[in-house]
Structure formats: structure tokens, C-alpha cells
Steps between C-alpha positions, in 0.01 A plus 500: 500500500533570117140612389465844593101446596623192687779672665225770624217275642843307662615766654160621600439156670872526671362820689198376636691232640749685689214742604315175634877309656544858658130474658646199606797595662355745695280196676774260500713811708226568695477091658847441502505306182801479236408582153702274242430575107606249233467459177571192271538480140226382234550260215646774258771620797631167550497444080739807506729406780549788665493496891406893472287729331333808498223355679718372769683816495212709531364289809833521633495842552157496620584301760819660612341853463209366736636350740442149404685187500522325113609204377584413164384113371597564161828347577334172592353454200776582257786381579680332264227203455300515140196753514310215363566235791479737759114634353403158519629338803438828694160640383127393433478428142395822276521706818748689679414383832701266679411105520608338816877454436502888409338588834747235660778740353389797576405396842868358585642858369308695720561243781875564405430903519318474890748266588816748420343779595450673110 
């Protein structure tokens, strides 16, 4: 978040989601339901190879200050492997969704989080 007008519609944007994910807590609590918050990193995250951030950081904290479970997939995505390969096997092409082997991936790591419990 360099650009200071950037940085302020960001940050903006970042608290009318947690207004919204604490609207949703409250429903999830009220039938029972587990609340789990992830986040993943875009094409420029994984180009700078570093499985943390402020955004991740600042989500973190969210999370843990709410109540709410989190889960960080920026480790699946850099790790070692060239930004390049992973962007392209991983993710639709010019987007920073996942294609069907990044949904695979994510899928087995949250299979991996259920199963142990995280």
C-alpha cells in the first residue's frame, strides 16, 4: 500500500469488510456455525515472496481480536517454487482467481486444517 490515495480507499475498503465479517459472525454464533477467515496472496504477493505482509498481518489481528479462526494460504503459494510457475499453473490467466489445480490446493490445505483440528 504505497500511494497514499490508494492506501486510503484500501484501508477504507478493509473496514467495511470487517464491519460486514463481524455481521457475519454474529449469525454464524448465533446457529452454531464456525467462522474461518483466509486470505491468499495476489500475483504481486507471490512476485515478492513473502509468506507475510501487512495485509496478512492486519487480518491476523482481526481475526484473533474477533474471535475468529484464520488461516494463512500465502504459504502455499510461495514457497520456494518460481512466482512465475506457480501464477500459471495455479491461477486463471490475467486473474488472481484460482484455476482448478489452485482450488485443488487450497482445498487439500484446508482439508489438512479440519482434519488436525487448526
Amino acid at each position: 500500500m504505497e500511494d497514499s490515495t490508494f492506501r486510503e480507499l484500501a484501508l477504507q475498503g478493509i473496514s467495511l469488510g470487517q464491519e460486514h465479517i463481524l455481521k457475519l459472525k454474529e449469525l454464524c454464533d448465533s446457529k452454531g456455525i464456525r467462522l474461518i477467515l483466509s486470505v491468499h496472496p495476489w500475483h504481486p504477493q507471490i512476485r515478492k515472496g513473502n509468506i507475510t505482509d501487512e495485509y496478512v498481518d492486519l487480518w491476523e489481528s482481526f481475526a484473533q481480536a474477533s474471535g475468529i479462526s484464520f488461516i494463512n494460504l500465502y504459504p502455499l503459494f510461495i514457497n520456494g517454487e518460481n512466482p512465475e510457475v506457480v501464477i500459471k499453473k495455479y491461477f486463471i490467466s490475467g486473474d488472481n482467481h484460482w484455476n482448478e489445480f489452485g482450488h485443488e490446493k487450497v482445498a487439500a490445505r484446508l482439508e489438512s486444517c479440519f482434519l488436525s483440528g487448526d
